[in-house]
N, C-alpha and C positions, 0 to 999 in steps of 0.2 A: 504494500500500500504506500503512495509516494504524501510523503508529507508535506502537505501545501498549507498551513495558518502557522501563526507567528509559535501558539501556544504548545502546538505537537514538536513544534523545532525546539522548545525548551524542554518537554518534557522527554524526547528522545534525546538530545545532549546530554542530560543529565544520568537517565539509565544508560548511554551508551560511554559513557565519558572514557575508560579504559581503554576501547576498542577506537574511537576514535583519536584519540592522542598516538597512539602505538602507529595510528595510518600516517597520519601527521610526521612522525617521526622517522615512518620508513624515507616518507618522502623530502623530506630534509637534510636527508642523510644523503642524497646526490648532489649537494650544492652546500660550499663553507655558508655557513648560519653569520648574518652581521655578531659583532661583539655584542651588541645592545641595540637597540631603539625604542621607540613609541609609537602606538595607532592611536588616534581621536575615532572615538566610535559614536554613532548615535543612534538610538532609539527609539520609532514610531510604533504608532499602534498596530503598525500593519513590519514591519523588520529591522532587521539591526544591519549596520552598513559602517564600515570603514570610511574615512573623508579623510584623511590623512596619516601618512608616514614619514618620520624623524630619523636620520639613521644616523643623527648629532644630537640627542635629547637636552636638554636643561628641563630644569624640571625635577632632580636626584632629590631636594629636600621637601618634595611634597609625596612623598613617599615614606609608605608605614614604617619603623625603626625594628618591626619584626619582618617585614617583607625586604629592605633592606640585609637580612642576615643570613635571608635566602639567597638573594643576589649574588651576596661574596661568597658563597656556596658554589653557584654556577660561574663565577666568574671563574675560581678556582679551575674546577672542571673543563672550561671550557680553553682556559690559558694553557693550562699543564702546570705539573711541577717545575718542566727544564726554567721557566720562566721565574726569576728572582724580582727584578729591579723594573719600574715601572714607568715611564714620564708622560704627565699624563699633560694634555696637550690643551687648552684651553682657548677661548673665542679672546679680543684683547680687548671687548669693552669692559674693562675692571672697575671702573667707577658704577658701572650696574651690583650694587650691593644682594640683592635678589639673588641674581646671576654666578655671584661670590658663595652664596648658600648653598647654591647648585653644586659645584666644584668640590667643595668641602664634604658632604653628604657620598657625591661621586669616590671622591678620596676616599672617605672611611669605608664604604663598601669594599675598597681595592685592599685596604688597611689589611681590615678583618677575613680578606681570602687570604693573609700569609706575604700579603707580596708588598714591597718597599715600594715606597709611591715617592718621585718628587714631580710636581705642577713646574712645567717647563714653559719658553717661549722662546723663538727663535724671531719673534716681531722687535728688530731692534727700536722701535720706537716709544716702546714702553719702561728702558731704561736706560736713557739717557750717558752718563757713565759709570752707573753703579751697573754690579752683577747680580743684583736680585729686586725683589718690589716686596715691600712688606703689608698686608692690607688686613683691613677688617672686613669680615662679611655682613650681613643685615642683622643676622643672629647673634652679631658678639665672637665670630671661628676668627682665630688668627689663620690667615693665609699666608704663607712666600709662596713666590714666583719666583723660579731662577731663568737669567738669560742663557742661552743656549746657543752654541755654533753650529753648524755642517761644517763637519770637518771629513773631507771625504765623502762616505755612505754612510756616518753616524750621526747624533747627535753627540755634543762634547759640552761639559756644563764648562763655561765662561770661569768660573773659581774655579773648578778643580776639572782640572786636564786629565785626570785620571779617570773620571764618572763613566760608567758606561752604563745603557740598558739594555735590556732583554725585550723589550718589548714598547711601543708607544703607544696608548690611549687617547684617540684622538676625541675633543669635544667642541669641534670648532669644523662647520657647518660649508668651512670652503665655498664661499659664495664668492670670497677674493683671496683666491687660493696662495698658498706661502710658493717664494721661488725657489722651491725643491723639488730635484726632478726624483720623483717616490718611486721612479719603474726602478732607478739603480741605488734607493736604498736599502742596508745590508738589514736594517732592525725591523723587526717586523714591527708591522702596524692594523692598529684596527679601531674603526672598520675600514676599509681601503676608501684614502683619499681621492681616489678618483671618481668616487659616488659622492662628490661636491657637488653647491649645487650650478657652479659655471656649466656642468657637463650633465646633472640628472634632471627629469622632467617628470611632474607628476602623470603626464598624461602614462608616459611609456608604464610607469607604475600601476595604477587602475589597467590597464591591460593586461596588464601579468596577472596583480587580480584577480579581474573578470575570468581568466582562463584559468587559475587555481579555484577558486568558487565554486564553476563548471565541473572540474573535475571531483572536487570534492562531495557535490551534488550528484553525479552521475553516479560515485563511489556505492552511496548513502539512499539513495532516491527524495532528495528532498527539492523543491523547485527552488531556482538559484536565485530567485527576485526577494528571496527571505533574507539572503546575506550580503546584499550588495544592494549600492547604489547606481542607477543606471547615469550615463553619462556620454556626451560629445566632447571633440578637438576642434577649433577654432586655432586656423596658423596664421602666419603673416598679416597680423592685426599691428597695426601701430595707434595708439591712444591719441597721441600728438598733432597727429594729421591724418585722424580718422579713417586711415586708411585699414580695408577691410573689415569695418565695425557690420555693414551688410551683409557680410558672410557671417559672420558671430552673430548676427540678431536672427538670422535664418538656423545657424544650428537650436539656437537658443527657443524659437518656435517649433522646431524637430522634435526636440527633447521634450516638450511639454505638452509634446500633441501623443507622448507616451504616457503622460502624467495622469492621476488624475486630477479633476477641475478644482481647482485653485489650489492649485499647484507655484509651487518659485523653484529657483535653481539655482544656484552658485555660481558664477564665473571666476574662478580662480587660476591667477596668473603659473604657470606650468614652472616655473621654477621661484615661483614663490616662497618665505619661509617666515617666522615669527606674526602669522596670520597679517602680512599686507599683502595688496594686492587681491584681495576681494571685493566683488560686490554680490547682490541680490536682485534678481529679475525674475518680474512675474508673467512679464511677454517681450518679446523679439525687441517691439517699436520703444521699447524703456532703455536697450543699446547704443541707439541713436541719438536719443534723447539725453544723454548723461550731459551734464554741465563740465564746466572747465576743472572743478574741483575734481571731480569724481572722475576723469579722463586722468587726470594726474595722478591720483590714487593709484590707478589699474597701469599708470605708465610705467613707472616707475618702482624699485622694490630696496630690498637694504645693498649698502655698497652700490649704488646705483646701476644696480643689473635692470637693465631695459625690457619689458614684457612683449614679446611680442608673438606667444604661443599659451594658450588660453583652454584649460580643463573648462567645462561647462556643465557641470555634476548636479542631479536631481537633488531637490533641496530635502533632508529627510525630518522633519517637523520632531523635536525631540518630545518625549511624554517624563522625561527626568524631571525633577527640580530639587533641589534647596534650600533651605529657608524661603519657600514660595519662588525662586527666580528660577528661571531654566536653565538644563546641564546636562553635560554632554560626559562621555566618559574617557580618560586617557591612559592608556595600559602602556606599565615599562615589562621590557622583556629580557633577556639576557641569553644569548645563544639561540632563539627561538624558543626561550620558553618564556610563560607570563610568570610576573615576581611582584606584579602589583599595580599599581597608581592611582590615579586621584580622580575626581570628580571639577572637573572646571563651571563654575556657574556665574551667571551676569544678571543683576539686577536691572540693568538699563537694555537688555534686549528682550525681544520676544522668542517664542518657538522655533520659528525660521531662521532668526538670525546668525552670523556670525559669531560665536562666544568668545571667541578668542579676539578679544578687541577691548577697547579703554573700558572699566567696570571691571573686570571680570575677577572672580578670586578663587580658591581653592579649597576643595576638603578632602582627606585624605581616604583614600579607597583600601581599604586590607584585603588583601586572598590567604594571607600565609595558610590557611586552614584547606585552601583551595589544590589539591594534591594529585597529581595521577594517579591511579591505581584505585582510586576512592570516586563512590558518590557524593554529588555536589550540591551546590544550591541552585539553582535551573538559570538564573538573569544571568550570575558571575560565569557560570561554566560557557554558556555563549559570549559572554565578551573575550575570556580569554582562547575559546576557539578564533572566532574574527578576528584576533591578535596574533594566534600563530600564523593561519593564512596569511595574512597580509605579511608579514616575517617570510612566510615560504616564497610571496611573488616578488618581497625587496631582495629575496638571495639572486633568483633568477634574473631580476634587473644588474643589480651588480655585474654579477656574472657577465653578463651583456658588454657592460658599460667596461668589463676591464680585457676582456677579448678585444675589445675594439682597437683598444690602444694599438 
C-alpha cells in the first residue's frame, strides 16, 4: 500500500526507523559524507520539505550541550584516531560576537572528541603585526585566533614554525574564497573547499534532492510530494537591468500553476547564503513589478557575489510556532548523521515568510534521545530522515563539484 498523507509518512518513519537508516546508510557509504552541515526544514499540513543546505554551518551554540557530546562522538568517528591536531578554520567577521559563540561551541565539540583544536586564519588582514587576535564571544568564551602561513602544502602557525596539523576544519562558507590552491594541499580538509559558494548553486543541490527523494520513495513506496519541495531554475536574470526578470516571472507562474490556490514561492538567489537574497511571490507579474529596493536585495549577496541564477522553490507554509511566532526547523549533522538543532522563529513574519531575516531568534531542539536502532517520536524521526537525505544529495553535489576540477 503506497503511503500518500502527511500522517502514514510519520507513523511509518517511526515503526520503520531501523530499517530505514540502515538504507540510508548503505547509500552513503558510496560517497565521502561532508564533515558536518545543516538543513532548514519546514513543515505544512500537507509535508515536510528541505529549503536549505549549509555545508559551513554557524549556528554550533544553539545547539543542545547533550547533543553537542554526541557530535564529538561522530566527529571522533568520522576523523579517525591517525588524526591529533586540528585548525579549525573560521569566517573573518570576528566583531560578529554571535558568530564568536558559534566557533567556540564548534571548538568544544572538536575539544571533547580527543582532538587538539587551534582557531587558525590565514586572512592577513585581521592581524595586522601581531600573530594572534585575542577576543570575546557574546557569551563571555575567551577566543584566540592564531595567524597562519602557506608555507608550501601546509598551514604553519606564524609563532611557532614548528605547529603542524593533521587535519583542517573549515567554517568559513568560501563565498570569497582564500588564495590557496587546496587541489595541492598536503593536510586534509573538510569539508572540501571547493563546495564554496563562488562554485556551489543551490539549484544543482534541490536536484540531487529531488533524485535522492525519488529514490528513496521508490525504495519505500511512499509518494515523493511528502518530502520535498517542488521547485524551478531561472538563469541569466540580472536585477540591475532587468534583464531576464520575464523569464523568472514565467517560471514563477509555472510553479504555481502546480501549486495549490494561494499559493507563494520563494525566489532565492542560487548561490545565496546567511538568508539574503530572497524574496516572496504570489504571481509571475509581482517579478516585474519589484521596486528598486527589492531588485537590489535579489542583486546582490555577501562579498558582493552578483545573483544572476535564481532557485524559484514552492513556498511551504510552516504549521511550527513559538511563543505564538512561526518556525521552521534547522538540523546539524555530522558525517551524515543528525546530532541535533534548533528551532528558528520570527515574531515579525508570517507563515510564508522568510524566517531567517531581521527578528528572528532561537530555541534549542534536543534529539540526543533520538537513536538508531530504537523507536522514535514520529515529527523528530522525519526531520532527521529529511536531514540525512539532503546530506546524501550534498555528498553527491560535492562529489560533482570536485571531479570537475
Amino acid at each position: 500500500m503506497r503511503i500518500s498523507s502527511k500522517s502514514e509518512l510519520e507513523r511509518f518513519v517511526s515503526e520503520n526507523w531501523t530499517a530505514i537508516n540502515r538504507q540510508i546508510d548503505l547509500w552513503q557509504s558510496e560517497y565521502e559524507q561532508p564533515i558536518y552541515s545543516s538543513v532548514d526544514i519546514r513543515e505544512s499540513s500537507r509535508k515536510y520539505a528541505p529549503v536549505d543546505h549549509n555545508l559551513y554551518p554557524a549556528g554550533w551554540n544553539n545547539v543542545c550541550s547533550k547533543d553537542l557530546k554526541k557530535a564529538a562522538a561522530l566527529f571522533r568517528q568520522a576523523l579517525g584516531e591517525s588524526i591529533i591536531r586540528i585548525a579549525l578554520l573560521p569566517e573573518s567577521h570576528t566583531k560578529n560576537k554571535w558568530y564568536l559563540d558559534n566557533i567556540h561551541h564548534l571548538a568544544l565539540a572538536l575539544s571533547d572528541a580527543g582532538f587538539l583544536v587551534d582557531i587558525v586564519s590565514p586572512d592577513k588582514t585581521l592581524f595586522d603585526s601581531s600573530d594572534h587576535l585575542d577576543l570575546v564571544s557574546q557569551s563571555g568564551h575567551n577566543l584566540t585566533i592564531y595567524a597562519v602561513d602557506v608555507v608550501g602544502d601546509v598551514f604553519q602557525r606564524r609563532n611557532n614554525k614548528e605547529m603542524s596539523y593533521d587535519a583542517v576544519v573549515i567554517n568559513h562558507d568560501q563565498s570569497v574564497p582564500f588564495d590557496i590552491d587546496w587541489k595541492k594541499f598536503k593536510t586534509k580538509v573538510f569539508p572540501s573547499p571547493l563546495a564554496g559558494w563562488t562554485r556551489r548553486q543551490k539549484i544543482n543541490h534541490f536536484e540531487y534532492y529531488h533524485k535522492v527523494a525519488n529514490l528513496f520513495c521508490d525504495q519505500f513506496n511512499i509518494e515523493p510530494d511528502l518530502i520535498q519541495a517542488k521547485f524551478r531554475a531561472a538563469h541569466g536574470v540580472d536585477f540591475e537591468s532587468k534583464e531576464g526578470l520575464e523569464s523568472m516571472a514565467a517560471q514563477v507562474d509555472s510553479l504555481l500553476a502546480e501549486l495549490p490556490e494561494g499559493s507563494s514561492v520563494f525566489a532565492k538567489a542560487s548561490q545565496g547564503t546567511y538568508g539574503m537574497g530572497i524574496s516572496v511571490f504570489t504571481k509571475g507579474s509581482e517579478v516585474l513589478e519589484m521596486n528598486r529596493r527589492t531588485r537590489n536585495k535579489m542583486d546582490v549577496g555577501k562579498n558582493n557575489i552578483k545573483f544572476t541564477s535564481i532557485l524559484i522553490q514552492e513556498g511551504v507554509e510552516t504549521i511550527l510556532k513559538v511563543e505564538d511566532a512561526p518556525a521552521e526547523i534547522t538540523m546539524y549533522l555530522v558525517s551524515g548523521r543528525s546530532v541535533g538543532g534548533f528551532m528558528r522563529y520570527n515574531p515579525q513574519r508570517g507563515i510564508n515568510a522568510n524566517l531567517n531575516s531581521q527578528g528572528m531568534l532561537y530555541k534549542k531542539f534536543c534529539i540526543s534521545d533520538i537513536c538508531q536502532g530504537t523507536d522514535t517520536h514520529q515529527k523528530e524521526a522525519v526531520y532527521c530522515l529529511i536531514a540525512r537525505l539532503s546530506v546524501l544529495a550534498a555528498s553527491k553535489e560535492i562529489h560533482e563539484l570536485i571531479t570537475k576540477e
